[in-house]
PLY file of the C-alpha trace (Angstrom):
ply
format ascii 1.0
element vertex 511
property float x
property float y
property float z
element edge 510
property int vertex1
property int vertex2
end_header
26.39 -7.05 22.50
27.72 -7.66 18.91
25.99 -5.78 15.92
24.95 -8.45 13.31
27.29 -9.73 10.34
27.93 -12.93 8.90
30.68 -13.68 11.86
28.22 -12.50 14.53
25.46 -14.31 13.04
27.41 -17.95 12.82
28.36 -17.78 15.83
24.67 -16.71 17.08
23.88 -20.55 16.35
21.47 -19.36 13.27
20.29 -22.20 11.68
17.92 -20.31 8.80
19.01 -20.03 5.04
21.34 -18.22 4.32
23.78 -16.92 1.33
26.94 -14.99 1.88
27.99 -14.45 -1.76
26.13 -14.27 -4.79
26.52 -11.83 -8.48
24.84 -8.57 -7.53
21.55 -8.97 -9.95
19.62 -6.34 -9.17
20.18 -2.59 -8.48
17.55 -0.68 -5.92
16.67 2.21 -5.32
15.69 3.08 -2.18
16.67 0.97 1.19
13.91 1.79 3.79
11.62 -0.85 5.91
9.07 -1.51 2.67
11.58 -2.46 -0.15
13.41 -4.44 2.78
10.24 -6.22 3.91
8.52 -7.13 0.81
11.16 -7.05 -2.70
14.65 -7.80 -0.91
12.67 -10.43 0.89
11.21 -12.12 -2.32
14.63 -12.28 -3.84
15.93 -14.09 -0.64
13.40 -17.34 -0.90
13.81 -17.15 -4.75
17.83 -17.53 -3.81
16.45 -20.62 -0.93
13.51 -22.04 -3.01
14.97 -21.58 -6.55
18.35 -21.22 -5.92
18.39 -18.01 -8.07
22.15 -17.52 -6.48
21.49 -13.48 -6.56
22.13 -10.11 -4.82
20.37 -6.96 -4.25
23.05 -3.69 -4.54
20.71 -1.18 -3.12
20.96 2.62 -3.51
20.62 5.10 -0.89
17.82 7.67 -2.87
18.58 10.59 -0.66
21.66 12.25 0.91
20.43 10.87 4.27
19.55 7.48 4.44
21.03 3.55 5.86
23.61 2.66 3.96
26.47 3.31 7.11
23.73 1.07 8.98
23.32 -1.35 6.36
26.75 -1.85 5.32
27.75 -1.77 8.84
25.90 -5.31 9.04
27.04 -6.48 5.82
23.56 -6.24 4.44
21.49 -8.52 6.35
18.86 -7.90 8.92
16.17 -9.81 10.20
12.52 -9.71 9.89
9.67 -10.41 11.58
6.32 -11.46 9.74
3.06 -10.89 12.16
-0.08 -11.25 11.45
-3.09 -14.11 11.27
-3.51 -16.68 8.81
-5.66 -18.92 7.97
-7.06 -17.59 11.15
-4.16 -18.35 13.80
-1.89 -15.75 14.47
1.61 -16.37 12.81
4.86 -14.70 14.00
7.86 -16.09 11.69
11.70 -14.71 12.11
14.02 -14.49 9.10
17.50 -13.36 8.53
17.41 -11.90 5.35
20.66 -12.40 3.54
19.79 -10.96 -0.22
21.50 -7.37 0.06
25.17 -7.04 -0.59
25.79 -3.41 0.15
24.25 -0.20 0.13
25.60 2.75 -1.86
25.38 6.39 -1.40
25.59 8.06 -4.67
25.88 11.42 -2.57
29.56 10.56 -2.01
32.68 9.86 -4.93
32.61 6.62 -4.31
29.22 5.92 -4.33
28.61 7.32 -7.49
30.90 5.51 -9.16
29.85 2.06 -7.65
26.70 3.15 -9.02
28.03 3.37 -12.13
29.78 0.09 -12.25
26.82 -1.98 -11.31
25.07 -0.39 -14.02
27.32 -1.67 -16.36
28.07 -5.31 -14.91
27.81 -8.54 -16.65
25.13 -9.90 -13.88
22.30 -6.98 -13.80
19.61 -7.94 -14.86
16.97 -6.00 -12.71
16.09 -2.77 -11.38
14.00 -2.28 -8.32
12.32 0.91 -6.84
10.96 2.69 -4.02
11.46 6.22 -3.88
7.95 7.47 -2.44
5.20 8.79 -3.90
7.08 12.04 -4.84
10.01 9.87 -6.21
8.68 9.54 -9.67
9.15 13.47 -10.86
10.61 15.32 -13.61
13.12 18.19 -12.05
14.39 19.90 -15.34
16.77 21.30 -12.63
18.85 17.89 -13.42
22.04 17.90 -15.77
23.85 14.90 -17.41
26.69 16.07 -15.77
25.43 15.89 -12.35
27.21 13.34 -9.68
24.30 12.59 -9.46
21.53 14.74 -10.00
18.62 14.91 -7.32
15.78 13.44 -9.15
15.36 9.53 -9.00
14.04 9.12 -12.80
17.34 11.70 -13.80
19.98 8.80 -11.70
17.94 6.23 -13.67
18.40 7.75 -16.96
22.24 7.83 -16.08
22.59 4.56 -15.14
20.96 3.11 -18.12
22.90 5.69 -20.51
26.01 3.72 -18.64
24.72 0.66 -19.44
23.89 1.32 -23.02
27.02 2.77 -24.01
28.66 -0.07 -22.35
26.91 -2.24 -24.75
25.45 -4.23 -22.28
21.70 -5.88 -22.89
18.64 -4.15 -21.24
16.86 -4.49 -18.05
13.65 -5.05 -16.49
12.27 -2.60 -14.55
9.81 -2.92 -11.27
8.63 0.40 -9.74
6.77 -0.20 -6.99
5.95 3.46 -5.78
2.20 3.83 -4.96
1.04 5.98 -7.82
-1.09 4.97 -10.71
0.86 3.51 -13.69
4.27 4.01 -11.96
6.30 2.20 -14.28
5.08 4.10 -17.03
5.19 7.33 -15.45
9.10 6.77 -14.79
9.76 5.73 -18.28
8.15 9.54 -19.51
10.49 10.97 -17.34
13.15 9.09 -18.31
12.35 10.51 -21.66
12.30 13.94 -20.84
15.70 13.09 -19.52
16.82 12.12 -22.89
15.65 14.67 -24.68
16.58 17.27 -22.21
20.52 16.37 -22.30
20.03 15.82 -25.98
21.07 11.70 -25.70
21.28 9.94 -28.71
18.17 8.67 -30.60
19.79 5.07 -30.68
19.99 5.10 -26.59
16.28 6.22 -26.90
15.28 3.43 -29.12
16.99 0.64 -26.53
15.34 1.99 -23.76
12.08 1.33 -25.52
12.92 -2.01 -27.06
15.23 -3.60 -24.58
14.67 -2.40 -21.39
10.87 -3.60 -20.04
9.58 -1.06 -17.78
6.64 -2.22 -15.59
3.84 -0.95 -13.33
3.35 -2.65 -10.88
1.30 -2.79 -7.36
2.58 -4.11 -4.17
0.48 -4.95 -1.01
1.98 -5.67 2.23
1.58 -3.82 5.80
4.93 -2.85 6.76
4.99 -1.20 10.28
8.61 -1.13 9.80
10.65 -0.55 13.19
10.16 -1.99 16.67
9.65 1.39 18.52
9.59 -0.18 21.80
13.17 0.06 23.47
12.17 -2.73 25.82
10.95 -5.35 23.37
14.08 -4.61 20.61
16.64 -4.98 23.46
14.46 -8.58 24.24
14.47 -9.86 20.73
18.75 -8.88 20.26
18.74 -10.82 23.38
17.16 -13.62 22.30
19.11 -13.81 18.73
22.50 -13.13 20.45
23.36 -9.75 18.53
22.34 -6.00 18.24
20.26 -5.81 15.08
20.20 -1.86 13.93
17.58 -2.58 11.08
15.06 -4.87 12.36
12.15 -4.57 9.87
8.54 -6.29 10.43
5.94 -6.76 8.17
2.62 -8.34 7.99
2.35 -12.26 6.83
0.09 -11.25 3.74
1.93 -9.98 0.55
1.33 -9.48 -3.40
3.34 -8.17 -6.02
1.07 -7.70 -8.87
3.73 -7.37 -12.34
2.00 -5.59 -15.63
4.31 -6.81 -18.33
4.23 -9.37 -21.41
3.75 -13.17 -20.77
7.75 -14.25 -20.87
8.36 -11.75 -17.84
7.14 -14.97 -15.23
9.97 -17.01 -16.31
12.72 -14.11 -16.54
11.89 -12.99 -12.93
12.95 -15.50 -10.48
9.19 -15.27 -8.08
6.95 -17.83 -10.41
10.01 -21.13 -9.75
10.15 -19.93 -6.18
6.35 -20.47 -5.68
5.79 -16.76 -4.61
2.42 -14.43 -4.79
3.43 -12.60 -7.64
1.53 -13.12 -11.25
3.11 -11.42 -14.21
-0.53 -9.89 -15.75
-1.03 -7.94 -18.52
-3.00 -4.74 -16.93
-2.33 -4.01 -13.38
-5.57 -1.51 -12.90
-8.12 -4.01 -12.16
-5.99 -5.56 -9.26
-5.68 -2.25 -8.08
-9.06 -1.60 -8.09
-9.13 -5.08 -5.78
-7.47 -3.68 -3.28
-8.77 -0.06 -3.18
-12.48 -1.43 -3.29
-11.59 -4.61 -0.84
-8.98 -3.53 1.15
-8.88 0.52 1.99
-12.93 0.29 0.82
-13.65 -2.08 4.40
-11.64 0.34 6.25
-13.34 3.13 4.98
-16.56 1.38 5.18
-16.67 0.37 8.64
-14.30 2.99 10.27
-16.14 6.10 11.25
-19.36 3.98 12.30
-17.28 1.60 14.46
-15.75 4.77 16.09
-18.51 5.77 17.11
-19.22 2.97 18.94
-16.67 3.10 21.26
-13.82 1.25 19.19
-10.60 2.47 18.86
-8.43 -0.05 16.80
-9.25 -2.33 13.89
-8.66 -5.46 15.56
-11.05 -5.15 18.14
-13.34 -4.16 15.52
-12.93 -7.87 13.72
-13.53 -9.26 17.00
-17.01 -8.13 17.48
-19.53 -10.47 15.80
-21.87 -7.10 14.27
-19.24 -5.27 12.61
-17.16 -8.09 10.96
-20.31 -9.56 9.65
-20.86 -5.81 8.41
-17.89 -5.78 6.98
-17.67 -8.87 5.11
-21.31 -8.51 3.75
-20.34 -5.58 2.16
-17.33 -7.27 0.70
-18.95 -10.15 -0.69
-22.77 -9.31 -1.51
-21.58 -5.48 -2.45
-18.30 -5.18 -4.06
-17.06 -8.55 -4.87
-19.90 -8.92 -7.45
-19.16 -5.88 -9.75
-15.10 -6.53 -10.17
-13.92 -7.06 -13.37
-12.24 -10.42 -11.77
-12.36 -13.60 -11.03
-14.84 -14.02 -8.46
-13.31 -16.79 -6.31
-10.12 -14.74 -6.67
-11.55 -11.80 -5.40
-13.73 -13.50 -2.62
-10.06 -15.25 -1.73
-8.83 -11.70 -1.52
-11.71 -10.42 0.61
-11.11 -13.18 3.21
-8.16 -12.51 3.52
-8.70 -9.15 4.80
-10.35 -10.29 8.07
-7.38 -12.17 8.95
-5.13 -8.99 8.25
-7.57 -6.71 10.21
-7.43 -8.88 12.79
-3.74 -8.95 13.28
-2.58 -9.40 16.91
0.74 -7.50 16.48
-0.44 -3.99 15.07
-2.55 -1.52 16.65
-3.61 0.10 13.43
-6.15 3.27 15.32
-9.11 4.11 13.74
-8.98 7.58 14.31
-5.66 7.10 12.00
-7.75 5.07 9.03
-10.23 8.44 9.31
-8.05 11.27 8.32
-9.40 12.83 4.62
-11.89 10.39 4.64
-14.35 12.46 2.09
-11.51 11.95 -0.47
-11.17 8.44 0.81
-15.05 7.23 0.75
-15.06 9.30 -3.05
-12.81 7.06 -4.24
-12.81 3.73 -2.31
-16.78 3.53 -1.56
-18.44 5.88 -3.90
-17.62 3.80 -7.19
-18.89 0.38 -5.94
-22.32 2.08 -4.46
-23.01 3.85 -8.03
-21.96 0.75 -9.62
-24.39 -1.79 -8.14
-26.67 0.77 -8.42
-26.39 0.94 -11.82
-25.92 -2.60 -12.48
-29.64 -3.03 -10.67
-29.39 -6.59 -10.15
-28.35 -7.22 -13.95
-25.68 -9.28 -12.82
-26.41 -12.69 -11.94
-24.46 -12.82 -9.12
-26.82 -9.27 -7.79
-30.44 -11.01 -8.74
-31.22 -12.62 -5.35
-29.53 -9.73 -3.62
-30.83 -6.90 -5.27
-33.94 -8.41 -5.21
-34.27 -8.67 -1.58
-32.43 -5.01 -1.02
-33.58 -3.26 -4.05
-31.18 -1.45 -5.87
-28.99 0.24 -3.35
-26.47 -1.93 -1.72
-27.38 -1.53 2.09
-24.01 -1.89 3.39
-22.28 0.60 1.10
-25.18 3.21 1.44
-25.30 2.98 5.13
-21.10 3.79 5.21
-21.89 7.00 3.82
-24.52 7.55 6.50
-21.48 6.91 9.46
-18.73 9.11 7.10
-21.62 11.57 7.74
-22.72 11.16 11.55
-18.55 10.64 12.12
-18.34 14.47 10.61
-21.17 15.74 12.83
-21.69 14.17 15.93
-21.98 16.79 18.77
-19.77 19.41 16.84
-18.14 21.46 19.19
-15.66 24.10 17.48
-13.46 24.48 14.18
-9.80 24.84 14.93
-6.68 24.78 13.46
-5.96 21.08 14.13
-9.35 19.66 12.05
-13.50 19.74 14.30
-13.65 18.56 16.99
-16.70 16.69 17.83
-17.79 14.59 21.01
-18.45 10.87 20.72
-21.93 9.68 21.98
-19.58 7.94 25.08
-18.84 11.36 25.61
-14.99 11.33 24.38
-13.60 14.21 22.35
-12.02 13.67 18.61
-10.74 15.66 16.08
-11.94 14.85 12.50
-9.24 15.97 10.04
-9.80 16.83 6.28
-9.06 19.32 4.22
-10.08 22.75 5.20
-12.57 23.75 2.70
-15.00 20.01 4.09
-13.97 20.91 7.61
-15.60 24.18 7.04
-18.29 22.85 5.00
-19.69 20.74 8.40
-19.07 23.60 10.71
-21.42 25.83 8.89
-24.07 22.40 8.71
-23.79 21.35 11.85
-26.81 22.47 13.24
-28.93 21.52 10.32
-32.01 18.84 10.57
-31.16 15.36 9.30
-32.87 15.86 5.77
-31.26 19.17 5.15
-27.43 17.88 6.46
-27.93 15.22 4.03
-29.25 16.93 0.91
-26.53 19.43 1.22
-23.93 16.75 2.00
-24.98 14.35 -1.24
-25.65 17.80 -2.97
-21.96 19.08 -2.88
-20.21 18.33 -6.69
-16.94 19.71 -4.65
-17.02 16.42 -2.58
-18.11 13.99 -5.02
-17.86 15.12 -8.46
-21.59 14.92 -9.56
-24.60 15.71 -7.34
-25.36 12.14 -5.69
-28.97 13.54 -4.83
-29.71 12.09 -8.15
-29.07 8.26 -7.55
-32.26 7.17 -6.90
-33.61 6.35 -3.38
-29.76 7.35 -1.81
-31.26 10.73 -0.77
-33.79 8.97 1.67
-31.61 5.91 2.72
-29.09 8.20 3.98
-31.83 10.42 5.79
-33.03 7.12 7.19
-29.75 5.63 8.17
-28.06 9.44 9.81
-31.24 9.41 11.86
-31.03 5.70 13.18
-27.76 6.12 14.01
-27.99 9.08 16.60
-31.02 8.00 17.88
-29.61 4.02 18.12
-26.23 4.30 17.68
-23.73 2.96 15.05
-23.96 -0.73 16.14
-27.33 -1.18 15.97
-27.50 0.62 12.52
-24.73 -1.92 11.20
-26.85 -4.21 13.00
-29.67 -3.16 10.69
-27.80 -4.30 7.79
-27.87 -7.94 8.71
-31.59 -8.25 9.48
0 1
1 2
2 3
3 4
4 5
5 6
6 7
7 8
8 9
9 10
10 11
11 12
12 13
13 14
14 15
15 16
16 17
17 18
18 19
19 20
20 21
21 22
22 23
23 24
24 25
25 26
26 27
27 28
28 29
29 30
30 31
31 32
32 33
33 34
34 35
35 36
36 37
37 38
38 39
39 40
40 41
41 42
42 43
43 44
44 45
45 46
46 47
47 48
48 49
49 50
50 51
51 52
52 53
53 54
54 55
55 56
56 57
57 58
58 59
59 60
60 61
61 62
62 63
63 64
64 65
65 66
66 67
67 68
68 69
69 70
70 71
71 72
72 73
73 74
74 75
75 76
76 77
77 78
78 79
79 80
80 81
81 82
82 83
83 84
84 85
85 86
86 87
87 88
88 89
89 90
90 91
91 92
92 93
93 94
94 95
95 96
96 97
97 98
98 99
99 100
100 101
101 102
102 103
103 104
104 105
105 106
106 107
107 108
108 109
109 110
110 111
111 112
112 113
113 114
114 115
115 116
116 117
117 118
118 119
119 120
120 121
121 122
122 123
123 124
124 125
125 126
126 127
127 128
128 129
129 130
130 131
131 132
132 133
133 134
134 135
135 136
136 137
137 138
138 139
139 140
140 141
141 142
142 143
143 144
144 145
145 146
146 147
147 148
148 149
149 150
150 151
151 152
152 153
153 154
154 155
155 156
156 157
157 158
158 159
159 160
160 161
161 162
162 163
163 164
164 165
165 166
166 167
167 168
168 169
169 170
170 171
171 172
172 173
173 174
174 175
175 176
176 177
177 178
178 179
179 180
180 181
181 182
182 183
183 184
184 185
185 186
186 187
187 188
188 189
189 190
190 191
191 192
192 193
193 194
194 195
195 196
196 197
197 198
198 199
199 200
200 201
201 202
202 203
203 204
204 205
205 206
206 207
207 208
208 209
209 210
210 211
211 212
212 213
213 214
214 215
215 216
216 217
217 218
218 219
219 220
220 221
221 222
222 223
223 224
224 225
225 226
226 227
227 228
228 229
229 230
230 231
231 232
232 233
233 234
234 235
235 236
236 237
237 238
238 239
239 240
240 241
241 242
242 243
243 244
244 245
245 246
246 247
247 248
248 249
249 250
250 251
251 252
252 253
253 254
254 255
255 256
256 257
257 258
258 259
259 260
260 261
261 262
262 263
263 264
264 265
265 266
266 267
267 268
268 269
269 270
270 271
271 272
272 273
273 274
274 275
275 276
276 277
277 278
278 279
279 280
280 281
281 282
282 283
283 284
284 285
285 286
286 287
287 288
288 289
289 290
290 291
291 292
292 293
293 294
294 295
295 296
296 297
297 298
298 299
299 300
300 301
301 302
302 303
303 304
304 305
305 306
306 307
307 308
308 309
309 310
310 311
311 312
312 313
313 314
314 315
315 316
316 317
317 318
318 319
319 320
320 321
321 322
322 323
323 324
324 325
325 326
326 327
327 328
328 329
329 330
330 331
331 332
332 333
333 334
334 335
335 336
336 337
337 338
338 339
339 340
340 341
341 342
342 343
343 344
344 345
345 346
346 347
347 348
348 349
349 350
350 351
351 352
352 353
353 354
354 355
355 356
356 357
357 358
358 359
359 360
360 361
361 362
362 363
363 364
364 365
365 366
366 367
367 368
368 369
369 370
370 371
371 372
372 373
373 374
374 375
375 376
376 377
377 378
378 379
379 380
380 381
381 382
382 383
383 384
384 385
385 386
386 387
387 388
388 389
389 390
390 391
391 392
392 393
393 394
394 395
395 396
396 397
397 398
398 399
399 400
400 401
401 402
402 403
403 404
404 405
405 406
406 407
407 408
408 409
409 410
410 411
411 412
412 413
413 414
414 415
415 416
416 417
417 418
418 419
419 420
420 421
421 422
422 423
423 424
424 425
425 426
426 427
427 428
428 429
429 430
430 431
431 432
432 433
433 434
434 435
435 436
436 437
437 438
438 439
439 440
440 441
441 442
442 443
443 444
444 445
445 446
446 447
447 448
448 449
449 450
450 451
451 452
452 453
453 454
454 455
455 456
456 457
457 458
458 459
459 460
460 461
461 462
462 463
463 464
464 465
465 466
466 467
467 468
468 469
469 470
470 471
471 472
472 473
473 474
474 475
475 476
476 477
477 478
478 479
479 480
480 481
481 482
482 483
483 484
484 485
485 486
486 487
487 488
488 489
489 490
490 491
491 492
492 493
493 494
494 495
495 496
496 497
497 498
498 499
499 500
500 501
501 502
502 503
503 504
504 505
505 506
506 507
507 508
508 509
509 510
């Protein structure tokens, strides 16, 4: 079977958009399943809906990478979107046509086509993805590196290039998942500059004419289809071999932190796509974390003891969804710093991409650090209603019925607790391993110092597990013993779970 290109593909009998040549706008880098999934994807409806008539050149970050694989198909590839919506399971195909080439700056060549995109008439935007570790200052890195390891040191290069070619500046997206990314990479483009000693002039048109911008992206990309059976189905069904089939979920935002006039320079506004141009990124963030990774974390280690072993079964039982979206909407919703009906939009949205029919996202896989994860997903929304104490209007009738605790959010620390100690049977290298009321052994995995912290506890009474548990500043960062009534909840909710089970004590919530 052919490998796709544009020949291959016309004579596949495609009948989806597509655009074979187009001025190479923006310059990317990084080429793996995310970027491909959610940015290069954007850019291709902007080109159908908008007719933005643009190309992504991306850049191979590392010395191994795609770009034989990519080029080899003349940039496209097609993707799969899978997920529910609206609550119907979707499954959409797309040949993405966006990408022009892939470079690898590791060769001659490479660098130099690096070079000369930087300095073309038609950039306008830069695009990243480099992982979490991407955004680093590596004083290791010289100006006359070709190029230099570090992502922010091939970024200072390129617009150095630009710049002297007195071309104007660019805008900037970084989409790696750290806090303030875009600002981070402009510091260490800085240090870059003063490192190599570049001119103060260069400095001053980074600053004023290039617009570097946080911003946070949210979209499940499982990436690859692993199974050999079902990839050899779908080339069989599209009438070519497809070496970089990508799938993502249905649901995606791009969240842009940048001044007003940035919605109608980027080409996503006119092409009708999720992705607002706001002036602060961090309380969108906080959406997610408290919304989206908070439910997981809220619901995971109870529903695992249950007997469930995937997220989408757990949306499909009527206790735990209505769990889970009580603590969403009566709990959290109600003490973001947004727009209500935006968030509560948001929050629905989440059942429908728990409850995806393509992905078996495990729960024993959501678990993994979860002290660290309920600290910073859970813990901020339970101390906040607390301290809000139905001062909120949208808390009165709530607060007034549950008191000041939100019952939800307190009983998820209750299951993080019972997941760490059920039937604790030894401490090994690979994380505790502890029995499941079914009877099923699992491995909780954390870092050592908590792991150890539960072997020596777990043989302790209920009260005593739980005072030294919300007692422990190393886990928490203050002693939680002194929220009011959480001591006792907790007690309460631990002991109703092993002596009812984790169902019954979501169960409990609902009464």
């Amino acid at each position: 079977m052919e490998t796709l290109n544009y020949e291959v593909l016309q004579k596949s009998g495609y009948t989806g958009y597509i655009l074979r040549n187009a001025p190479e706008k923006v310059l990317q880098f990084g080429e793996g399943n995310f970027l491909r999934a959610f940015a290069d994807t954007w850019f291709d409806l902007a080109n159908e809906r908008a007719g933005w008539n643009g190309k992504c050149c991306l850049v191979q970050p590392i010395p191994t990478g795609l770009a034989g694989a990519i080029n080899a198909q003349q940039g496209l590839y097609t993707l799969y979107l899978r997920g529910r919506q609206d609550g119907r399971a979707v499954s959409e195909k797309r040949v993405v046509s966006s990408v022009s080439r892939c470079l690898d700056p590791y060769t001659q060549d490479g660098y130099a086509a690096m070079l000369a995109v930087a300095v073309s008439d038609d950039l306008e935007i830069i695009v990243s993805n480099t992982t979490e570790a991407g955004i680093a200052y590596d004083p290791a890195c010289r100006k006359a590196d070709c190029p230099p390891a570090s992502f922010p040191a091939k970024l200072a290069q390129v617009l150095h290039a630009r710049w002297q070619a007195g071309k104007p500046g660019v805008i900037v997206l970084s989409c790696e998942l750290i806090d303030e990314n875009g600002k981070e990479l402009l510091r260490c483009v800085d240090a870059y500059i003063r490192q190599w000693g570049l001119e103060a002039d260069f400095r001053a048109w980074v600053h004023s004419a290039c617009t570097f911008c946080s911003t946070l992206v949210d979209r499940i990309v499982p990436g690859r289809i692993r199974d050999a059976a079902e990839a050899a189905r779908l080339d069989a069904e599209n009438g070519y071999h497809n070496e970089l089939i990508d799938v993502g979920e249905v649901f995606g935002v791009w969240n842009i932190e940048g001044p007003a006039w940035l919605a109608d320079c980027l080409p996503f506004k006119a092409a009708g796509l999720n992705c607002p141009v706001v002036p602060d990124v961090t309380p969108y963030k906080k959406r997610k974390v408290r919304i989206l990774n908070g439910a997981h974390t809220g619901f995971v280690p109870g529903a695992y003891l249950a007997g469930f072993d995937i997220v989408r079964d757990c949306m499909r039982n009527g206790t735990i969804r209505a769990f889970m979206n009580r603590m969403l909407r009566q709990e959290i919703v109600p003490i973001l710093p947004l727009d209500r009906d935006d968030c509560l939009r948001f929050a629905a949205a989440v059942e429908d991409r728990f409850n995806n029919p393509f992905v078996d996202h495990a729960l024993l896989s959501i678990s993994l650090n979860s002290t660290s994860k309920w600290r910073a997903r859970n813990m901020p929304s339970l101390l906040e209603y607390a301290a809000a104490n139905g001062s909120l209007p949208s808390l009165l009738e709530y607060a007034a019925a549950n008191g000041s605790l939100p019952p939800c959010l307190t009983l998820s620390l209750a299951a993080y607790i019972a997941f760490y100690t059920n039937d604790v049977q030894a401490l090994t290298e690979q994380g505790l391993v502890c029995r499941r009321p079914g009877g099923g052994a699992y491995t909780v995995c954390d870092d050592r110092p908590v792991l150890e912290f539960y072997a020596a506890h777990k043989d302790d009474a209920v009260p005593a597990l739980v005072r030294a548990v919300l007692a422990n500043q190393a886990f928490w960062g203050q002693d939680l013993t002194a929220v009011p009534g959480l001591e006792a909840a907790t007690v309460q909710n631990l002991t109703l779970i092993r002596e009812k089970g984790a169902l019954a004590a979501f169960a409990a919530c609902l009464a």
